[in-house]
C-alpha positions as a printed Julia matrix, in Angstrom:
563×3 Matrix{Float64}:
  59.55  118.48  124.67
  58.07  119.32  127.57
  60.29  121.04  130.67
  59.5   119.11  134.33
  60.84  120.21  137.78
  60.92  116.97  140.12
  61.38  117.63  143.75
  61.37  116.28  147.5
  59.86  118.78  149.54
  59.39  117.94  153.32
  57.01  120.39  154.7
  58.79  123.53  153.42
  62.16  122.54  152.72
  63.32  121.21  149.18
  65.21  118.38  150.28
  66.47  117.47  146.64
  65.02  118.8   142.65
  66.18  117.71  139.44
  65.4   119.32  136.13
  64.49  117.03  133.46
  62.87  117.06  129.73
  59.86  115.02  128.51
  58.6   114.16  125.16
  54.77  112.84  124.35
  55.25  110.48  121.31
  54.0   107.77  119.71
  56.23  105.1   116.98
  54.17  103.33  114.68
  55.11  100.71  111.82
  53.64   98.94  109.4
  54.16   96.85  106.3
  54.2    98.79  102.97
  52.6    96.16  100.31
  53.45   98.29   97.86
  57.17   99.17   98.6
  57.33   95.42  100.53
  58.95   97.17  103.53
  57.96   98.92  107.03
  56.63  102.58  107.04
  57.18  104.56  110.02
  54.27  107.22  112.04
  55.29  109.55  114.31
  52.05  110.27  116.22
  50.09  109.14  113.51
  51.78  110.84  110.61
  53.8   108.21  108.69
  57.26  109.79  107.65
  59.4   109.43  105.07
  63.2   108.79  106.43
  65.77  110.41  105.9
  68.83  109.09  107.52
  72.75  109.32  108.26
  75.19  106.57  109.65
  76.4   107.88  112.89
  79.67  105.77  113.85
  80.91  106.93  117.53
  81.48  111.23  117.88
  85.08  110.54  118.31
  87.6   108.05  117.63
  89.82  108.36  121.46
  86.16  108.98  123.23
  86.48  112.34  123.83
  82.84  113.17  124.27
  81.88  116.31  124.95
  77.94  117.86  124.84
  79.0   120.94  122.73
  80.42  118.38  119.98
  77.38  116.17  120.23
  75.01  119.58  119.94
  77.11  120.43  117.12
  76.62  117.41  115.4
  73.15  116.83  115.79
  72.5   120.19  114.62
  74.1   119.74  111.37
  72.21  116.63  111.14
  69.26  118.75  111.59
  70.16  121.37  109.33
  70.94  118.68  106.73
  66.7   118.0   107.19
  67.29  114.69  107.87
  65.02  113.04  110.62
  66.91  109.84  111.81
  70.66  108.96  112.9
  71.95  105.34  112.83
  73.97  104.31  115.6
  75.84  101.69  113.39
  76.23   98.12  114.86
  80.27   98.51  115.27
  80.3   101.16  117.16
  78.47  101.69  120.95
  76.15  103.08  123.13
  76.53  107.0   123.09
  76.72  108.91  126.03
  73.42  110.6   126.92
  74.04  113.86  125.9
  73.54  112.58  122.69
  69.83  111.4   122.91
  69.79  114.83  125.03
  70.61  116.77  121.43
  68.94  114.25  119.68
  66.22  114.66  121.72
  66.66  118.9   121.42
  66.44  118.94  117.57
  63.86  116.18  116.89
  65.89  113.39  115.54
  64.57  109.82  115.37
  67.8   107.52  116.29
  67.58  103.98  115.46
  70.01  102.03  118.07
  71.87   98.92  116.5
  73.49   96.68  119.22
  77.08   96.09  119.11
  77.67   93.46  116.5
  78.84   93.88  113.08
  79.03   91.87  109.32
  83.02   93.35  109.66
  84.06   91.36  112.5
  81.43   88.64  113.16
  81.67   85.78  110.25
  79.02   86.76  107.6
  82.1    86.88  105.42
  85.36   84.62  104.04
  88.1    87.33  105.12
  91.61   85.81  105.14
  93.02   89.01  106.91
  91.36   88.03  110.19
  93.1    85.26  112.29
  89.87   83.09  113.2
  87.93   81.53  110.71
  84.08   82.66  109.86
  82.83   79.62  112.54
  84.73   80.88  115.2
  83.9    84.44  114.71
  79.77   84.01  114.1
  80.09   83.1   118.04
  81.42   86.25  118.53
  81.39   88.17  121.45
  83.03   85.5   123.64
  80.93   85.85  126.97
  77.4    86.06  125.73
  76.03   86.48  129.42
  78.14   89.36  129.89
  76.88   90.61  126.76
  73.25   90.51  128.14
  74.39   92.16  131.4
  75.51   95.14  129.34
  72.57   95.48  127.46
  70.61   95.68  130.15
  72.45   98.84  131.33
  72.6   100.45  128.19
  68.69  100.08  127.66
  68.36  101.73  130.79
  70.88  104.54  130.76
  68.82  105.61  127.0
  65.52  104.43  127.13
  63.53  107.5   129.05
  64.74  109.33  125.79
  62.0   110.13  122.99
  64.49  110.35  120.53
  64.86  106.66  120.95
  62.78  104.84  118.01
  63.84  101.61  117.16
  66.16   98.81  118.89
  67.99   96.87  115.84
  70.25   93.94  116.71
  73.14   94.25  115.07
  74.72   95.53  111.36
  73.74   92.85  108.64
  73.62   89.84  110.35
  71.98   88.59  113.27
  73.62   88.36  116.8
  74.18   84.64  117.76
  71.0    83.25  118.32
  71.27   82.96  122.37
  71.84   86.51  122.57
  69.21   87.77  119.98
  66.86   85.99  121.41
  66.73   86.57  125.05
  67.32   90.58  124.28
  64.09   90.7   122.03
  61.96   88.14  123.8
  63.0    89.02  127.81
  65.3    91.9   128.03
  63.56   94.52  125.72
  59.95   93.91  126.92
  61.01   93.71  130.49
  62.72   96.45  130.1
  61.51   98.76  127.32
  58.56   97.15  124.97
  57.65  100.33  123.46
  60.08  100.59  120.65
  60.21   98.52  116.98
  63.25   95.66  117.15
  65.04   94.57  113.99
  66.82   91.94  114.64
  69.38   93.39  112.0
  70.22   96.56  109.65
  68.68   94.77  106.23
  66.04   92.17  107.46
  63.71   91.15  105.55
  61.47   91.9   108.33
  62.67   96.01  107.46
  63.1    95.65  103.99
  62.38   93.03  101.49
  65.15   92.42   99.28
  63.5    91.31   95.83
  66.44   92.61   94.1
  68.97   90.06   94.66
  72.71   90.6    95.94
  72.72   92.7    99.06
  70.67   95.43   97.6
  71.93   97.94  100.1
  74.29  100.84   98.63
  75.11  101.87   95.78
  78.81  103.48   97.62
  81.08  105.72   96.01
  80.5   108.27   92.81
  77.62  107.75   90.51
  76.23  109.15   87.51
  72.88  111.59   88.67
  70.81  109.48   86.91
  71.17  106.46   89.38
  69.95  107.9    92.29
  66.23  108.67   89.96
  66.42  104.82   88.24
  68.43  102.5    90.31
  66.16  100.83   92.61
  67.43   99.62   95.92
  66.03   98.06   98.94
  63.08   99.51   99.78
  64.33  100.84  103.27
  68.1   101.22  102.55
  70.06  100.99  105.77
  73.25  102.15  103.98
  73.47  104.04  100.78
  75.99  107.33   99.89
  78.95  108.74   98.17
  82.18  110.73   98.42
  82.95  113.41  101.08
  86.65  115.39  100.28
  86.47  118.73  102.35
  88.25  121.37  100.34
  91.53  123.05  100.56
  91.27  124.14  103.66
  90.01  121.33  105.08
  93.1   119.11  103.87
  95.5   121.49  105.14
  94.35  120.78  108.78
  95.78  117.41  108.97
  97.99  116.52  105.42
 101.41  117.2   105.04
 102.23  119.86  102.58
 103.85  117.35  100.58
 101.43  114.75  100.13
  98.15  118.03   98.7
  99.0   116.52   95.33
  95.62  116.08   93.93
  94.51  112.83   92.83
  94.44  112.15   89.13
  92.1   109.78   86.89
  93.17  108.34   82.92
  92.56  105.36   81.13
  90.12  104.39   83.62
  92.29  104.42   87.06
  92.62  106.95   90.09
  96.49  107.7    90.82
  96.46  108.98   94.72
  99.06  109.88   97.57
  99.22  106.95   99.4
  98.42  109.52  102.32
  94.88  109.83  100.96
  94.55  106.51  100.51
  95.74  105.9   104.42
  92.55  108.62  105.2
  90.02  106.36  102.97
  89.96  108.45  100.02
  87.66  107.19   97.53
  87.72  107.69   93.62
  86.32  110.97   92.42
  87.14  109.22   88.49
  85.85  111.19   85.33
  83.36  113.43   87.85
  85.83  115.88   88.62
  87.54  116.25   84.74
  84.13  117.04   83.24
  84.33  120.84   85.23
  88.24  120.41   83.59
  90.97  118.3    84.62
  92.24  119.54   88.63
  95.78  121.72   88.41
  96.25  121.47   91.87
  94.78  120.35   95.33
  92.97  123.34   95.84
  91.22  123.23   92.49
  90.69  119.93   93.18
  88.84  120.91   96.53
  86.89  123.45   95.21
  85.45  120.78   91.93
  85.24  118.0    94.43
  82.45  120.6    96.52
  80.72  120.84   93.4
  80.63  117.26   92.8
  79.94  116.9    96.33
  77.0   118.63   96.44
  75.51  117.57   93.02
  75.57  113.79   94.41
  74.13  114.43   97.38
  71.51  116.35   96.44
  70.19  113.97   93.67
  70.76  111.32   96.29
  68.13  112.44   98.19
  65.68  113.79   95.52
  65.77  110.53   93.69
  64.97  108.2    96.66
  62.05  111.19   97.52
  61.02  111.17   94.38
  59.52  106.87   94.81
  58.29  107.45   98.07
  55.87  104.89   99.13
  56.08  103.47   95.45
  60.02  102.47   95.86
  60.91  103.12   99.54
  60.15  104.11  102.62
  63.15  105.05  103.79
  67.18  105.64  103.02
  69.97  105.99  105.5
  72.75  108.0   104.0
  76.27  105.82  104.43
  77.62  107.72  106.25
  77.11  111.68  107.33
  80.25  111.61  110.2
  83.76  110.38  110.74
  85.2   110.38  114.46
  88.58  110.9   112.71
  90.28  112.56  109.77
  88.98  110.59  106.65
  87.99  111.4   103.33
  84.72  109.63  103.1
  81.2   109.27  104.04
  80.98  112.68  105.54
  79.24  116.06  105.35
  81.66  118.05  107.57
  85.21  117.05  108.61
  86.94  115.79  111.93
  86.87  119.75  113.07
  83.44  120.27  112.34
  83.78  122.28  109.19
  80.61  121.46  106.62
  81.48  120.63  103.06
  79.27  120.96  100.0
  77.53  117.45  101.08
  75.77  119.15  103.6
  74.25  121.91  101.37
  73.26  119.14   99.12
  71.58  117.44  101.47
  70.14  120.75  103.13
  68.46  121.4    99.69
  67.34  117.97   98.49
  65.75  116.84  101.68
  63.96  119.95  102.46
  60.54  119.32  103.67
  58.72  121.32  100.38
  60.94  120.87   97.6
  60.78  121.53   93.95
  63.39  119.1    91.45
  64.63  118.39   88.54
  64.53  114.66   87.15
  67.57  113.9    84.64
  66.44  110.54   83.45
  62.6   112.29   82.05
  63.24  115.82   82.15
  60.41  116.11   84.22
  59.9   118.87   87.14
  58.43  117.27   90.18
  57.23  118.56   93.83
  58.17  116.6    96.99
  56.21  117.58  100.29
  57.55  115.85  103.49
  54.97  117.92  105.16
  51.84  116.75  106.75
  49.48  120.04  105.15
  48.27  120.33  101.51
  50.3   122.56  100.33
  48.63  125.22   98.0
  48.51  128.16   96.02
  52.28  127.88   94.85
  53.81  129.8    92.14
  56.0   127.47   90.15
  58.33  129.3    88.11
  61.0   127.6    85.84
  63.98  129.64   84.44
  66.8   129.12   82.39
  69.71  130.81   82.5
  73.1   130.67   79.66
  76.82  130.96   80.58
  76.08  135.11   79.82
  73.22  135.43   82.09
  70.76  135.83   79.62
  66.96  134.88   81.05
  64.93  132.58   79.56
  61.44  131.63   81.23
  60.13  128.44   80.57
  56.71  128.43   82.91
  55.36  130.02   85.7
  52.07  128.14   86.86
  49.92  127.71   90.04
  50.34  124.29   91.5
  49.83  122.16   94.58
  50.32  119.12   96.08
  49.27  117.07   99.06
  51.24  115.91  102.12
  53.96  113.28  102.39
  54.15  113.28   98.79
  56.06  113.24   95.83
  54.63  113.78   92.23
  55.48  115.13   88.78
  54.35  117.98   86.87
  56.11  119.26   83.56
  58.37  117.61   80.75
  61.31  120.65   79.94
  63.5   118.33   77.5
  62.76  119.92   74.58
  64.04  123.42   76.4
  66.98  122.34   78.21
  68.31  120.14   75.4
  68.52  122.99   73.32
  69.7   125.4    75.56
  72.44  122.85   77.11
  73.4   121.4    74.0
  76.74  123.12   73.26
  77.85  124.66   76.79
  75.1   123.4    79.45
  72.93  125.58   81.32
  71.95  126.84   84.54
  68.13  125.4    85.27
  66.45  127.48   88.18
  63.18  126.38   89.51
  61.23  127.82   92.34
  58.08  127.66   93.91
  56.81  131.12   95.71
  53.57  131.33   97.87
  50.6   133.75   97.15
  53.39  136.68   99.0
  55.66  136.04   96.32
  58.15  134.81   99.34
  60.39  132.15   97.54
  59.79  128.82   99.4
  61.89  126.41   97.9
  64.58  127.73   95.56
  66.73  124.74   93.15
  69.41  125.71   90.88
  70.63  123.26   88.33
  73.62  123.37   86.37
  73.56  121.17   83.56
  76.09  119.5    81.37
  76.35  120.09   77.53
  75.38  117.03   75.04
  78.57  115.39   76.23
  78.37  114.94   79.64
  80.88  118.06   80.15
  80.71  121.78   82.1
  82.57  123.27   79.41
  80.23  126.22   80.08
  81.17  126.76   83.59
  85.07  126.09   82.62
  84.53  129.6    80.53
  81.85  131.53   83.26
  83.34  135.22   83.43
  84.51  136.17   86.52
  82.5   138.68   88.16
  82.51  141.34   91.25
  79.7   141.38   93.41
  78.55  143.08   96.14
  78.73  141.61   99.89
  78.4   142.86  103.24
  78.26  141.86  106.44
  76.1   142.68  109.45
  75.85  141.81  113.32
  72.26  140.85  114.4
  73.55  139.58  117.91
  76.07  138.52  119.87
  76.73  135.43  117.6
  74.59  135.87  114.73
  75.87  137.63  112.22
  73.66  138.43  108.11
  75.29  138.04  105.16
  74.06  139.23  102.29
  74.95  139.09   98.36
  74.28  140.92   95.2
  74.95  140.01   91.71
  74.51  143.18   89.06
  71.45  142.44   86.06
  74.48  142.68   83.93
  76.59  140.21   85.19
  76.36  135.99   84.46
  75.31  133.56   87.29
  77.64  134.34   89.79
  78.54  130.57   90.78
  79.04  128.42   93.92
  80.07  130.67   96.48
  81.32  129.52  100.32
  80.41  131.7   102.83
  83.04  131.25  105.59
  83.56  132.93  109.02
  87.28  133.58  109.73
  89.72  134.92  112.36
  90.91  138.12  111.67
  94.55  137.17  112.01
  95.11  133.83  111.14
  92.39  134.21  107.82
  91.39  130.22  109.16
  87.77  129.31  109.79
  86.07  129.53  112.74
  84.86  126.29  113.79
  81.61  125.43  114.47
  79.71  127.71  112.77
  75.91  126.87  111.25
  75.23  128.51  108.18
  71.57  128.72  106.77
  72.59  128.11  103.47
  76.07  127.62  101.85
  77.7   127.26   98.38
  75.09  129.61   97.42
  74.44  130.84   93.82
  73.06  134.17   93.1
  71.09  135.51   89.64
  71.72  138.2    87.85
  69.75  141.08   89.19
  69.18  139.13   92.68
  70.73  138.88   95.94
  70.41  136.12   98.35
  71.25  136.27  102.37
  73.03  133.52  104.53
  72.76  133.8   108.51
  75.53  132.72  110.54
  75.24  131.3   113.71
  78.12  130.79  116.18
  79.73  130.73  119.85
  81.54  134.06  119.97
  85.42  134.55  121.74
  86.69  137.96  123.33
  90.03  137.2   122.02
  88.87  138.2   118.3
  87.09  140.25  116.04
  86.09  137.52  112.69
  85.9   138.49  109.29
  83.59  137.24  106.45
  85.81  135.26  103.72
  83.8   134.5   100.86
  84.94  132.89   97.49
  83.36  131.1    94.42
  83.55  129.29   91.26
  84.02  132.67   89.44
  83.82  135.27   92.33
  87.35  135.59   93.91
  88.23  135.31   97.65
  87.58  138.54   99.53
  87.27  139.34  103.06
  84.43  141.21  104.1
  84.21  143.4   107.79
  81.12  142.87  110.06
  79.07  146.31  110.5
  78.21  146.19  114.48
């Protein structure tokens, strides 16, 4: 992005200056023979997406630019590279592409029609049959008309990378076609146009079905060996924020934490009015929820084991299986249970840490389904002279070190490297085990960091049910106005000290501060180690926060910020 001052000058004077951004960029797209689906470039350099869903920013259209910065940016910090503007929704407001625009986002525009409303489906809850509604909208001219002044209020914005006509089925033909053959290269022409969300003309669907998806829970495993469309428009899991989340908008009456036997989910019909989706066995295999705080706090973990694995796996084919997946979906403009990484109020859940870790652009990962430790580098350098080092680590803390070796591996890549079945089966057979695996550069800095915690023989955490509770050290530190260092140590002596939230709080009240970015979260720290998180916020006279951190087997504590 490149800052330009515009201005009318007659002789002296400044009659009238304007202040405006400009990005230099180039989209490219091809066909992938081997995935049978397009491949995006970026100035040349094809990239792998990484995508969320984006519905609107808020359900009454409230927009605001600090709630669209805050948004993008945890889009950002999530390292994904694209947001959706699903084909239900609308046109954002440009303050979006602005922040889109500010944290280099691609954002792939759908136009405003939708498989929901517009007759791809028999649905016997909507008044007008499927005929009637594929001619939906009813004034297709008027249509047209607003299209026209929607492509021109966004399209000066680099951000802006592909035009798609609608979610899952084409628009009527007499509007599809006039938009992509007139309207768009009158108007635009310099951007890719699906004429919808899974085209074959995106994504070739060999598979059968729909092909998009898998939603809801899934074993791990899937995300490695399920194969998909090759450029998934919509794929993703669960989303419940924990307890204090809930709190902001449940009755006290209805935090009664759903319950799974004999195959079904029992819920409060107020979670199911807020979209809950089924958590099932997932959550019993850390041991069965007492309450809806424990339920919180295993639904994080869960949370953040999907979503990492979610990303790894579809990483770990790229350019043999895909070329891209879109995460269904990363925001709710309302209080719902699903498809997000941080709630109505803007407070991240484990999803985003997930995602924070498995889509980082060098990453080291485990594969469940071959044991196997692989590299992914969304770079565009070689990346060489790294350290890997693979660790385990028992329910005690005792080390074990399975390989430390010099490796490397070239740019937009993905590749294995070791087998470690034969260690981690025995070592996880009775209580699971904590797998660490890091890769450090020739400064010994760590530069990707991946903690595992596996399951024994039978699927279960019965480990982590038993981890000893443990003290460690934390303190807090002002670097500036706004940024504040936390940092936490774990004695040699002690086990893993598990799955802690770092969480900014008012002094008072003890309730989150809201926004806040955190450069890591739901942190684990080693025996012997420490690890530091950086928080990042917009600062009020009115109070003085506090630090609240809690964990798996750390309790809650509130820590003072040294000035």
């Amino acid at each position: 992005m490149y800052p330009v001052t515009i201005q009318f000058v007659a002789g002296t004077k400044v009659s009238d200056e304007e202040k405006i951004n400009v990005g230099v960029r180039e989209i490219q797209t091809e066909w992938n023979a081997t995935t049978r689906s397009k491949q995006v470039s970026v100035n040349g350099q094809k990239v792998f997406i990484k995508g969320g869903n984006w519905i609107i920013s808020d359900a009454m259209l409230r927009f605001s630019p600090e709630r669209y910065d805050a948004e993008i940016r945890f889009h950002r910090d999530m390292h994904l590279n694209l947001i959706r503007i699903w084909g239900g929704a609308i046109t954002e407001r440009p303050e979006f592409y602005e922040a889109c625009d500010k944290y280099g986002l691609l954002v792939m525009q759908d136009f405003w029609g939708s498989g929901d409303c517009n007759g791809r489906w028999v649905d016997p809850a909507k008044l007008e049959d499927q005929w009637t509604r594929r001619k939906y909208p009813d004034d297709h001219s008027l249509f047209l008309e607003s299209a026209a002044d929607q492509i021109k209020m966004i399209r000066n914005y680099p951000s802006l990378a592909i035009w798609c006509g609608g979610n899952e089925i084409t628009l009527p033909s007499d509007i599809m076609l006039p938009l992509r053959d007139s309207l768009l290269p009158a108007l635009d022409g310099t951007r890719w146009f699906i004429d919808y969300s899974n085209s074959d003309d995106m994504s070739f669907n060999s598979l059968g079905g729909n092909g998009d998806g898998p939603y809801g829970i899934q074993p791990i495993s899937t995300f490695w060996s399920f194969k998909t469309w090759p450029f998934n428009s919509e794929v993703g899991s669960v989303g419940v924020g924990d307890i204090q989340s809930l709190e902001r908008f449940m009755p006290k009456e209805n935090l009664v934490a759903p319950q799974f036997s004999n195959g079904k989910s029992k819920v409060d019909s107020v979670w199911e009015y807020h979209k809950y989706i089924g958590y099932d066995q997932y959550i019993d295999s850390y041991g069965k929820a007492k309450d809806a705080r424990d339920f919180g706090l295993k639904a994080q973990v869960v949370n953040y084991d999907q979503y990492r694995a979610l990303m790894e796996g579809f990483s770990s084919h790229m350019w043999e299986w895909y070329t891209g997946t879109i995460i269904w979906k990363t925001q709710n403009p309302w209080t719902a249970l699903r498809g997000q990484m941080y709630d109505y109020y803007l407070d991240p859940n484990a999803c985003l840490y997930g995602l924070h870790n498995g889509s980082e652009p060098l990453h080291i990962m485990y594969n469940p389904v071959d044991s196997m430790v692989m590299m992914a580098n969304n770079t565009f350098q070689t990346q060489r002279d790294l350290m890997m080092v693979v660790k385990l680590y028992d329910m005690k803390g005792k080390e074990t070190l399975i390989t430390q070796v010099f490796s490397e591996i070239g740019p937009s890549t993905a590749r294995p490297y070791l087998s470690v079945a034969k260690a981690v089966g025995k070592a996880a057979k009775e209580d699971g085990v904590f797998l660490s695996l890091r890769l450090l550069n020739l400064d010994k800095e760590i530069v990707s960091d991946n903690l595992y915690w596996l399951p024994n023989e039978k699927g279960n955490y019965t480990g982590l049910q038993q981890l000893k509770k443990v003290e460690i050290q934390a303190t807090a530190k002002q670097l500036t106005k706004g940024k504040i260092e936390v940092t936490l140590r774990n004695d040699a002596k002690n086990p893993v000290a598990f799955f802690n939230r770092v969480s900014l709080v008012h002094s008072q009240t003890k309730q989150r501060v809201l926004p806040v970015f955190y450069s890591d979260n739901y942190i684990s720290v080693l025996p012997g180690e420490h690890k530091t998180v950086t928080l990042d916020y917009t600062p009020k006279a009115t109070d003085q926060p506090l630090v609240s951190l809690e964990g798996w087997n750390v309790g809650e504590r509130f820590i003072s910020i040294d000035q």
